[in-house]
One Martini backbone bead per residue (centre of mass of N, CA, C, O) as a GRO file, in nm:
protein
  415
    1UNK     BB    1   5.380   3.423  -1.335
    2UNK     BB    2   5.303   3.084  -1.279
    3UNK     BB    3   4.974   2.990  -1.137
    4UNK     BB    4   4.859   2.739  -0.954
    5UNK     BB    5   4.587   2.612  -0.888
    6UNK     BB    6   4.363   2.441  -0.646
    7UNK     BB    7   4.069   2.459  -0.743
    8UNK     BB    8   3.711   2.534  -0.854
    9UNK     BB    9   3.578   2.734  -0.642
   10UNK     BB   10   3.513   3.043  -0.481
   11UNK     BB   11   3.833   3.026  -0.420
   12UNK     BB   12   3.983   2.953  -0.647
   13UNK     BB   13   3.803   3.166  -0.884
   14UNK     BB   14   3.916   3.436  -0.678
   15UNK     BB   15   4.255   3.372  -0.688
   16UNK     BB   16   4.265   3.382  -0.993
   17UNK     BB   17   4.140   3.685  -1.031
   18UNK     BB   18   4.362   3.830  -0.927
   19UNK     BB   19   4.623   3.711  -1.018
   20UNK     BB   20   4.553   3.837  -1.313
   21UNK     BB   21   4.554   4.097  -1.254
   22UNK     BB   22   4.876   4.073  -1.162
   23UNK     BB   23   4.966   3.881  -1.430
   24UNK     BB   24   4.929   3.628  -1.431
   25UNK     BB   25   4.958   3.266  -1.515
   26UNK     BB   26   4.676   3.083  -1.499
   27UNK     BB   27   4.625   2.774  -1.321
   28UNK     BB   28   4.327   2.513  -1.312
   29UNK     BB   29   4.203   2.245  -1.091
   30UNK     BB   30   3.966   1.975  -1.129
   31UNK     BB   31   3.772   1.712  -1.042
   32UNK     BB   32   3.529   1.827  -1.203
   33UNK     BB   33   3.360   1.972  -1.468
   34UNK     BB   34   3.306   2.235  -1.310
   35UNK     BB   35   3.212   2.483  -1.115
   36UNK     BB   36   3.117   2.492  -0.861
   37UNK     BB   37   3.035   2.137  -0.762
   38UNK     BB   38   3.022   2.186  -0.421
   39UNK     BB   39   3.042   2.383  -0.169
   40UNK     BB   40   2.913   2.597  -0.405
   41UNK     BB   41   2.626   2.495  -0.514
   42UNK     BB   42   2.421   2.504  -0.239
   43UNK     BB   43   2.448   2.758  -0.049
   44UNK     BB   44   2.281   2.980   0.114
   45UNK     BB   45   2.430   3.306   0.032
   46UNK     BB   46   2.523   3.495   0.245
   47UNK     BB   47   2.587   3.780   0.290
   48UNK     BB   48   2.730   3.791   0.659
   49UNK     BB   49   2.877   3.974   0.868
   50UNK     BB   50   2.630   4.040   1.090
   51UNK     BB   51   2.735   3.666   1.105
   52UNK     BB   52   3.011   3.647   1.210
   53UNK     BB   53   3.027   3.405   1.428
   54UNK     BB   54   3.157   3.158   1.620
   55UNK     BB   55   3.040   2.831   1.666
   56UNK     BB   56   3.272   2.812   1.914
   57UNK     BB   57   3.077   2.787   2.218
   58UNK     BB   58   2.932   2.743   2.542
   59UNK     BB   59   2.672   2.596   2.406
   60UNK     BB   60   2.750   2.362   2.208
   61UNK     BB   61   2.794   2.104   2.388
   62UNK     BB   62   2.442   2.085   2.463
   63UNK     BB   63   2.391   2.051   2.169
   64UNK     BB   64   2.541   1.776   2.095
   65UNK     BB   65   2.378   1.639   2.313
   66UNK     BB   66   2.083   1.678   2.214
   67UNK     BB   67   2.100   1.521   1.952
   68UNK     BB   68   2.150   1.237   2.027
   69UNK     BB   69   1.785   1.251   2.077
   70UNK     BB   70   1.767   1.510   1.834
   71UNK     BB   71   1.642   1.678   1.550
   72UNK     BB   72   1.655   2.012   1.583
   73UNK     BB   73   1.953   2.071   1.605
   74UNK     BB   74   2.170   2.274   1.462
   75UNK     BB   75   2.372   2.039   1.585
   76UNK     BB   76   2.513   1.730   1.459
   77UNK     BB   77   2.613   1.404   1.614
   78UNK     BB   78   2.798   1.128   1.471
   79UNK     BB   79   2.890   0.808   1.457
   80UNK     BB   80   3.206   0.793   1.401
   81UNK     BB   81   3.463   0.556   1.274
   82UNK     BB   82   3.740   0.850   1.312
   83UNK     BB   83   3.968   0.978   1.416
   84UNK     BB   84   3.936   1.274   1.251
   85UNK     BB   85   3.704   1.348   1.400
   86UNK     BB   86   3.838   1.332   1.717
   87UNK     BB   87   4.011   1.514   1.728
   88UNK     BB   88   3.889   1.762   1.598
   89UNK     BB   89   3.675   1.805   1.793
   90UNK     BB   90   3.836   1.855   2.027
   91UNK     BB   91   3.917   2.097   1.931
   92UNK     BB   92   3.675   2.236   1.916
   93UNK     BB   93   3.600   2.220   2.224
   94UNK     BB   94   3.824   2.401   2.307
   95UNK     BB   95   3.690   2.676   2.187
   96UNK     BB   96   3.398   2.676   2.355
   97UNK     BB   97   3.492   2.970   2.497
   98UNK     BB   98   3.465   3.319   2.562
   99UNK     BB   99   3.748   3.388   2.429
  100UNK     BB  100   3.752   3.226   2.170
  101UNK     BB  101   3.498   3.330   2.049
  102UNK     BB  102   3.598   3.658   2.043
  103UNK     BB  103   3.861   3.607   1.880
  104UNK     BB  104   3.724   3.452   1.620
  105UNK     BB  105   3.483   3.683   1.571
  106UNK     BB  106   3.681   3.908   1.494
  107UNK     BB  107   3.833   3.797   1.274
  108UNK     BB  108   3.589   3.741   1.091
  109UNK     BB  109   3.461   4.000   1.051
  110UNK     BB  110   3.689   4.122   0.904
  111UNK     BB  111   3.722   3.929   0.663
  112UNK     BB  112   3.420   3.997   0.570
  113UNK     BB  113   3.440   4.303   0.520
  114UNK     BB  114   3.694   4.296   0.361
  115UNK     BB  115   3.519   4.088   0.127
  116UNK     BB  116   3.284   4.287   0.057
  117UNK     BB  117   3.457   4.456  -0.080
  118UNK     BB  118   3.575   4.303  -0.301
  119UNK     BB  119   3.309   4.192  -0.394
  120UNK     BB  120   3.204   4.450  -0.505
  121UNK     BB  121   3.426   4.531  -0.687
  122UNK     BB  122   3.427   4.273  -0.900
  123UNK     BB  123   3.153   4.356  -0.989
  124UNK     BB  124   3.222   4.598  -1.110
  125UNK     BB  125   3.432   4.510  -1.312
  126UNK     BB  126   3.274   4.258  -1.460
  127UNK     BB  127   2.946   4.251  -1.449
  128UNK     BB  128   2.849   4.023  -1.271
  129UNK     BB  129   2.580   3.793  -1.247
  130UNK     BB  130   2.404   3.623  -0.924
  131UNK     BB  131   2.122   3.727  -0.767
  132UNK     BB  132   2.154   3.970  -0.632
  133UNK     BB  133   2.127   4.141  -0.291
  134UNK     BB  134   2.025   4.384  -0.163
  135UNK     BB  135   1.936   4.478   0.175
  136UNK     BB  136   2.007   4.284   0.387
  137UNK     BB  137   1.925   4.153   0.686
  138UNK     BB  138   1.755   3.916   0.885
  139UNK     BB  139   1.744   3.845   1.271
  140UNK     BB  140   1.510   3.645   1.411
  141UNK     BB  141   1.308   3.672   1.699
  142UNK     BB  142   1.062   3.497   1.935
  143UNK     BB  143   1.200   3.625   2.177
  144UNK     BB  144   1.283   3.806   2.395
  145UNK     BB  145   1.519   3.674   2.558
  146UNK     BB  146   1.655   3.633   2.256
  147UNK     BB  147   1.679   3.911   2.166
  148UNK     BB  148   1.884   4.040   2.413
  149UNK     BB  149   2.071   3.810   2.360
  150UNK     BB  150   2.154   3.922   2.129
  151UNK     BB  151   2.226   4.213   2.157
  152UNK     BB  152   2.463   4.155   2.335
  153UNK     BB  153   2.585   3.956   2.123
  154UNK     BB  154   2.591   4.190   1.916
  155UNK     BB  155   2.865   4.379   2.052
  156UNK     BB  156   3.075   4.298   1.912
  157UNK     BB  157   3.041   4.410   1.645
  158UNK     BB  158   2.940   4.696   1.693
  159UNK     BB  159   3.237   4.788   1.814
  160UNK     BB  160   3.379   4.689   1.483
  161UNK     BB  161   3.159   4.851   1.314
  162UNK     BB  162   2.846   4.728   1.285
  163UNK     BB  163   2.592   4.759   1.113
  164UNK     BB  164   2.269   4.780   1.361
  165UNK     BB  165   1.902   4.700   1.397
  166UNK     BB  166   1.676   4.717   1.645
  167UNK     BB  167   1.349   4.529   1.586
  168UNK     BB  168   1.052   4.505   1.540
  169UNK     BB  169   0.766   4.390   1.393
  170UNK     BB  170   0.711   4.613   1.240
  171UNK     BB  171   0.993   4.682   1.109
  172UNK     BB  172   0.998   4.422   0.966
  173UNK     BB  173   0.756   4.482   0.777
  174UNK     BB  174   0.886   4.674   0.619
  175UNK     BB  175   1.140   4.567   0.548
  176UNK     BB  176   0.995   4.295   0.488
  177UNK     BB  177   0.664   4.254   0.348
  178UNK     BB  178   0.640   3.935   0.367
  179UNK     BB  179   0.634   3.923   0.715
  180UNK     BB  180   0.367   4.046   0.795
  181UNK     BB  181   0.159   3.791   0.828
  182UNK     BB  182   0.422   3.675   1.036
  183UNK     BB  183   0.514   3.881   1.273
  184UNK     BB  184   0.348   3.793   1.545
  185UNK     BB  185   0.606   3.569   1.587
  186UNK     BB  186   0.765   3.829   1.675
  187UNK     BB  187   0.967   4.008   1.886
  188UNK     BB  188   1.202   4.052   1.698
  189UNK     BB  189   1.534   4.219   1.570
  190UNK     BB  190   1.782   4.212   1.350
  191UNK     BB  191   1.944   4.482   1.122
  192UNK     BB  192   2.183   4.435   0.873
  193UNK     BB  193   2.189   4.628   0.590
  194UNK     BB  194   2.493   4.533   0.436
  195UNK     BB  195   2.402   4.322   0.395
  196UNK     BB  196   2.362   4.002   0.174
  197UNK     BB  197   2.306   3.814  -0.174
  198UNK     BB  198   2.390   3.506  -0.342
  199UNK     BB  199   2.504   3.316  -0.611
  200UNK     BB  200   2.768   3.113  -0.563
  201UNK     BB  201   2.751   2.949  -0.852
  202UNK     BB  202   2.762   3.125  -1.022
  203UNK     BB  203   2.939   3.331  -1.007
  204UNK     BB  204   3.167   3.144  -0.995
  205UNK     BB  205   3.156   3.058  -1.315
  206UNK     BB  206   3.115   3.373  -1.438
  207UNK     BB  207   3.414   3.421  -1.352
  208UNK     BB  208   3.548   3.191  -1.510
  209UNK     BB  209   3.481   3.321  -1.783
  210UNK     BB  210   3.642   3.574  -1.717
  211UNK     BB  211   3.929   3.415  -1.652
  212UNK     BB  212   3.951   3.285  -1.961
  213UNK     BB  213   3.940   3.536  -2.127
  214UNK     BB  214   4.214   3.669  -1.997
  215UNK     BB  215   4.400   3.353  -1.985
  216UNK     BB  216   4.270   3.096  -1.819
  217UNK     BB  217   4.334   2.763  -1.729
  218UNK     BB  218   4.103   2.505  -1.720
  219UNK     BB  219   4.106   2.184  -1.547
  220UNK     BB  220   3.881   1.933  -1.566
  221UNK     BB  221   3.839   1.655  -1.448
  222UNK     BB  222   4.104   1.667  -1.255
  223UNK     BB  223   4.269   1.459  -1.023
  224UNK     BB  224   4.452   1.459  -0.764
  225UNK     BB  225   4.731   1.272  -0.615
  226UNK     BB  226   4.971   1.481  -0.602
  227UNK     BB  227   5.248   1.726  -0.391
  228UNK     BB  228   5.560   1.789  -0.526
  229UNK     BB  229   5.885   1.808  -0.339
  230UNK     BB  230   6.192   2.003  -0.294
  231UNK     BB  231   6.242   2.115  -0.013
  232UNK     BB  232   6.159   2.440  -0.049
  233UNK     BB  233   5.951   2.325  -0.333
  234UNK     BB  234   5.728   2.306  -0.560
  235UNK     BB  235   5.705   2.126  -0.866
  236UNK     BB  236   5.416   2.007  -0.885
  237UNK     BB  237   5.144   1.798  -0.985
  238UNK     BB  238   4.973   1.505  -0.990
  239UNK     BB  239   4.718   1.373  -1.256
  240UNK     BB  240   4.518   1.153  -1.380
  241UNK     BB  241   4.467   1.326  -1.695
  242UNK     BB  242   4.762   1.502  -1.699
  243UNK     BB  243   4.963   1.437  -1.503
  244UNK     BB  244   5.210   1.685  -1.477
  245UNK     BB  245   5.210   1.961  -1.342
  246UNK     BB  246   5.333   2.310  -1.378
  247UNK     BB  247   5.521   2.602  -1.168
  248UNK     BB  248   5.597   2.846  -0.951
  249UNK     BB  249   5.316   2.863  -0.806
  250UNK     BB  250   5.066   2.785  -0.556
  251UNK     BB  251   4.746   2.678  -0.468
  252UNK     BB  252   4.512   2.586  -0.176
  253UNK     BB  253   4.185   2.506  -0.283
  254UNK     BB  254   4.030   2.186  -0.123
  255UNK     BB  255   3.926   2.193   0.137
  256UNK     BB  256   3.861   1.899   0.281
  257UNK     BB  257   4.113   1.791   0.084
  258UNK     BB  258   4.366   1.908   0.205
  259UNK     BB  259   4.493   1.731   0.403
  260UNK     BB  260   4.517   1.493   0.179
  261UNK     BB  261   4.800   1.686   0.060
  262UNK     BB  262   4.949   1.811   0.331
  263UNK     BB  263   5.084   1.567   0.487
  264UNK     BB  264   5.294   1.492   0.320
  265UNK     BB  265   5.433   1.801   0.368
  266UNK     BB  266   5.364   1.856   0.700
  267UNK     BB  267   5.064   1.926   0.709
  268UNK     BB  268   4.855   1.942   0.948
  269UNK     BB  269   4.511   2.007   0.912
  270UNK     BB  270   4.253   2.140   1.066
  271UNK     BB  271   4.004   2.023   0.822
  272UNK     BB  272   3.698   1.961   0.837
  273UNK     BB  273   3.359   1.816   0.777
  274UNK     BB  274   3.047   2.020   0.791
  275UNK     BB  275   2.696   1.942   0.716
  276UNK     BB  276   2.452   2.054   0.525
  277UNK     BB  277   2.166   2.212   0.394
  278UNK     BB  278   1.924   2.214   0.137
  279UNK     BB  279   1.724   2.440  -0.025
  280UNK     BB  280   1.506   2.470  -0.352
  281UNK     BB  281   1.276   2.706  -0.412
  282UNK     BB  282   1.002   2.786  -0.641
  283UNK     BB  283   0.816   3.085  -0.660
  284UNK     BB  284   0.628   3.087  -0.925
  285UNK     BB  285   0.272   3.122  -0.802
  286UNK     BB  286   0.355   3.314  -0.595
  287UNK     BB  287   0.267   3.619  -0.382
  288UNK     BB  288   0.500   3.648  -0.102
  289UNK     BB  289   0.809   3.676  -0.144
  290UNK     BB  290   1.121   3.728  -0.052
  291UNK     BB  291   1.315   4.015  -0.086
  292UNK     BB  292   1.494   3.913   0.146
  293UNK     BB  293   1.716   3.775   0.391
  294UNK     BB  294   1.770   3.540   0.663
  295UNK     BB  295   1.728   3.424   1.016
  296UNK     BB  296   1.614   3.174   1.183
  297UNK     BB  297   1.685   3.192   1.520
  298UNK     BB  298   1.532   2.912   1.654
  299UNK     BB  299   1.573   2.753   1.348
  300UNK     BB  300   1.826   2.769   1.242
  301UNK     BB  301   1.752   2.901   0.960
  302UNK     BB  302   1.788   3.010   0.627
  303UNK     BB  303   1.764   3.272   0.371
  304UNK     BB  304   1.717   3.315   0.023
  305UNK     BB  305   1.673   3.510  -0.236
  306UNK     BB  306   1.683   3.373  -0.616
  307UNK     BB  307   1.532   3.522  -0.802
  308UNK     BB  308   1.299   3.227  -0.885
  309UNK     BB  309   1.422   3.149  -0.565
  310UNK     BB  310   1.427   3.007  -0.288
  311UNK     BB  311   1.687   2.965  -0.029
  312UNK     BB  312   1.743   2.698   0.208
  313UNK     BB  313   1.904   2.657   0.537
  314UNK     BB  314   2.072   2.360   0.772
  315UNK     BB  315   2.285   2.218   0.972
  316UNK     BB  316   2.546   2.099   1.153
  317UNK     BB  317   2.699   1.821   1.049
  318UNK     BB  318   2.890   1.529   1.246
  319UNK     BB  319   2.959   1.286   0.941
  320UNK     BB  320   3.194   1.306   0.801
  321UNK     BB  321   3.229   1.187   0.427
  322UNK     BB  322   2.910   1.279   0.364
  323UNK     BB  323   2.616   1.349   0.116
  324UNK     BB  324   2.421   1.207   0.225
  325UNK     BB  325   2.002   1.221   0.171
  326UNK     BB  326   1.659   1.286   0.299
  327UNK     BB  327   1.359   1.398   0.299
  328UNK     BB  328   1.383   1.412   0.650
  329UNK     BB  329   1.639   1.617   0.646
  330UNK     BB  330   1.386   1.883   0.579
  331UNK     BB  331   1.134   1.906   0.790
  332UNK     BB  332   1.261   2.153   0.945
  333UNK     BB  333   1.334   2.350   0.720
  334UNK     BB  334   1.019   2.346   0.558
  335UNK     BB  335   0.828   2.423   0.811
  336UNK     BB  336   0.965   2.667   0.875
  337UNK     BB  337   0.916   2.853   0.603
  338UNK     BB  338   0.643   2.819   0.566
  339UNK     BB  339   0.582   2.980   0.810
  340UNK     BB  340   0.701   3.265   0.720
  341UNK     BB  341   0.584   3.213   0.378
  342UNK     BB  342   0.301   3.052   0.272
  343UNK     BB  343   0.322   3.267  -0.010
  344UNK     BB  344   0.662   3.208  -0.110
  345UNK     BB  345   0.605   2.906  -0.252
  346UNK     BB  346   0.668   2.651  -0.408
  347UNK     BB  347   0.669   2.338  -0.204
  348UNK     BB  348   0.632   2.077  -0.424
  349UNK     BB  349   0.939   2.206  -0.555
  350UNK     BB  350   1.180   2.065  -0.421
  351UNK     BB  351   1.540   2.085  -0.417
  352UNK     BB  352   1.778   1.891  -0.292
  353UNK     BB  353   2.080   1.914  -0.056
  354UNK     BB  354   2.436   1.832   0.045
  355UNK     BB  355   2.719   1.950   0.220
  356UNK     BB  356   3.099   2.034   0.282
  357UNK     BB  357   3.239   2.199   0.533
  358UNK     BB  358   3.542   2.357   0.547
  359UNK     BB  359   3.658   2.315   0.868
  360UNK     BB  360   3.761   2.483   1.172
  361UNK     BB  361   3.771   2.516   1.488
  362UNK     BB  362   3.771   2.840   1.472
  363UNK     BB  363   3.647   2.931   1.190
  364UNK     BB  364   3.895   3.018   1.046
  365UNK     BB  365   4.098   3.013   0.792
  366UNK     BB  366   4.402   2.899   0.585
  367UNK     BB  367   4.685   3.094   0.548
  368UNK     BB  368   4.950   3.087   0.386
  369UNK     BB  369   5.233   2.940   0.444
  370UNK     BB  370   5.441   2.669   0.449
  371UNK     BB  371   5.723   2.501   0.421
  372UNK     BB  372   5.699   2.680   0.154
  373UNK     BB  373   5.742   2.914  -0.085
  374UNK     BB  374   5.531   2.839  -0.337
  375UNK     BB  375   5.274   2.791  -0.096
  376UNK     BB  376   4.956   2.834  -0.081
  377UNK     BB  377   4.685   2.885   0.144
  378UNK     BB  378   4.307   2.876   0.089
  379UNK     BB  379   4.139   2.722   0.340
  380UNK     BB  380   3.843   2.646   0.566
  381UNK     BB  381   3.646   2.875   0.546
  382UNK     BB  382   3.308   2.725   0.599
  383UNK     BB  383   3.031   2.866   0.610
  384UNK     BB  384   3.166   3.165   0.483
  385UNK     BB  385   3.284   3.132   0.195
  386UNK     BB  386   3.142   3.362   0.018
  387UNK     BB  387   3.216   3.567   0.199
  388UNK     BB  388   3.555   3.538   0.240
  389UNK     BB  389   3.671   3.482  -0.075
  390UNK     BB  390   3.772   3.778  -0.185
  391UNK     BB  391   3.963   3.835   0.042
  392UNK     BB  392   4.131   3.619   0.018
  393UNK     BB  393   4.204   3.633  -0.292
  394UNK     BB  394   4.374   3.900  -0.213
  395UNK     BB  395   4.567   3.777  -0.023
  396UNK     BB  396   4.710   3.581  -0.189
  397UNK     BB  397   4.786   3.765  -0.435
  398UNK     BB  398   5.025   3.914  -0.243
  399UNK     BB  399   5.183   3.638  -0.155
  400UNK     BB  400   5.273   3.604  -0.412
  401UNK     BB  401   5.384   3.896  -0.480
  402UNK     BB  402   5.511   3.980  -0.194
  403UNK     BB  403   5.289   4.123  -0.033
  404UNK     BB  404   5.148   4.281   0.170
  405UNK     BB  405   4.819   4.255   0.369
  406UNK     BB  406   4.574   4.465   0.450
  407UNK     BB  407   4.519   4.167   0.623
  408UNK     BB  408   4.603   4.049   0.913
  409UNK     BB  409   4.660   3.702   0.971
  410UNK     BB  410   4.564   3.659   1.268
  411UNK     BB  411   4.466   3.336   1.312
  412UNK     BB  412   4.515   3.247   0.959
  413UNK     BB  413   4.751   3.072   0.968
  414UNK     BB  414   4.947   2.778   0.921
  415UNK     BB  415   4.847   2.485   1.200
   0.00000   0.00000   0.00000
């Protein structure tokens, strides 16, 4: 069968990878000149099943309005004047009680353990490098009380079957050496073993090159128009430099963009983007870089080793369809791993981005059919999406074959 790709980030060139497997014939399409040239770009690392927690809890209502005249908390709300801001918000904030955190949270859990599960298995065939680190992360906190209440948040996932190691500063020093010189600013922290981290846009890549190997075609540069349909079954795709291209079966994989070709088609996706920030900062002549990676949960920073090159990420930030940033609004997360790391980085050849998180209200992605039968969806990832995208991509490929997939899709069908 002849499968259309649509999007060559994280999401579209492991959903090509599978295809491939089962013997499909690929192609893949993107607006971009590269694979993994947008949110897939610069993007944390974390690969973690071990904080897979639902980002709409009901703390967050408070941290939005504290926002508008903090700049240091984690969610920041931007006034904007457009109504499918307020829309996508209003779902979101209705997510924000506790049965609704409980059940998005366990339903990312089990895609992300699936996931990393398939992604190790990929990593296997292939062959692929991508600055890949195990050996666990750390989830530091500052104070007993955040820590305690951590502890507590997280046996959610430890019910369902999470390791995770409650340890205090001696233990982080042991964990990873670099934070021996900074430990006594932690109350300590939890220790999930089997995460990771990895260079997501490497990775996306150079998969993109063993999908080329195998026979599959990738049209870059090719921004798309529209996705034409004729009662149940789409038949095309319009694009800008390529003009029609066509398929047995579709993938829709384009993350913030994706609501703007399924609404022709009859779906409203609630898919908005929400704006990341990362820092990444060269090793060069530091003598203490972090051997794994982890996140500062007071400063809510996240950090990854990459290689030579250490990721630092923060932010999520409800500004609709915005790329743009400045210097000022690095301070926070720059002051942040400083901290944990002194002799850690060079600190003075920061590279600045600035990505959008194509976020669902609930956090969990959309997958499967909705009236096409030729259609699958594939888009929503959020912040999580290099953890979920091998899953997802498995996903995929048994839905494109006819076959039922591994993992049930409820809470992740397409609404």
């Amino acid at each position: 069968m002849k499968v259309l790709v649509m999007g060559a980030g994280v999401a579209g060139v492991t959903a090509a990878y599978q295809l491939l497997k089962d013997g499909h014939e690929v192609v893949v399409v993107d607006r971009q000149p590269e694979a993994a040239n947008e949110t897939s770009f610069a993007n944390a690392g974390l690969v973690a099943p071990g904080h897979s927690f639902a980002w709409a809890s009901p703390k967050v209502p408070k941290i939005l309005l504290r926002s508008l005249w903090r700049n240091d908390q984690a969610f920041r709300l931007k006034f904007v004047p457009e109504l499918a801001m307020w829309r996508w918000m209003a779902k979101f904030l209705g997510q924000c009680n506790a049965e609704a955190a409980k059940r998005n949270t366990l339903i990312k859990h089990r895609l992300c353990v699936y996931s990393q599960a398939k992604l190790e298995e990929t990593v296997a065939e292939t062959g692929v490098e991508y600055d890949g680190v195990s050996g666990g992360l750390l989830y530091l906190h500052r104070s007993q009380a955040a820590l305690d209440e951590a502890v507590n948040n997280m046996s959610i996932l430890r019910d369902d079957g999470q390791e995770i190691e409650v340890v205090d500063r001696d233990r982080i020093a042991e964990i990873d050496p670099a934070l021996a010189p900074t430990k006594d600013n932690f109350a300590g922290g939890i220790y999930a073993p089997t995460d990771g981290s990895g260079d997501a846009r490497i990775f996306t890549q150079e998969l993109a090159k063993v999908c080329e190997a195998k026979g599959a075609v990738f049209h870059y540069d090719t921004p798309i128009k529209s996705v034409t349909a004729e009662g149940d079954r789409i038949v095309g795709i319009e694009t800008v430099t390529k003009g029609r291209l066509t398929a047995d079966s579709y993938v829709m994989a384009l993350g913030c963009y994706s609501p703007f070709l399924a609404r022709p088609l009859g779906h409203d996706l609630p898919v908005y983007p929400v704006k990341g920030y990362s820092l990444t900062i060269p090793i060069a002549g530091a003598n203490n870089p972090p051997t794994i990676g982890g996140v500062d949960e007071q400063n809510l920073v996240a950090y990854a080793r990459m290689g030579d090159r250490v990721r630092v990420t923060a932010t999520a930030e409800f500004a609709g369809f915005s790329w743009t940033h400045k210097p000022a609004d690095f301070r926070h997360m720059m002051k942040s791993i400083q901290d944990l790391f002194p002799d850690g980085c060079d600190y003075s050849q920061p590279e600045y981005w600035a990505g959008l998180r194509p976020m669902t209200p609930e956090g969990t992605p959309i997958l499967g059919f909705g009236r096409h039968k030729n259609l699958v969806y594939d888009t929503g990832h959020g912040h999580m999406g290099w953890t979920m995208s091998c899953g997802t991509a498995r996903i995929v490929a048994d839905l494109v074959g006819g076959k039922t997939p591994e993992l049930p899709l409820d809470g992740m069908r397409v609404r």
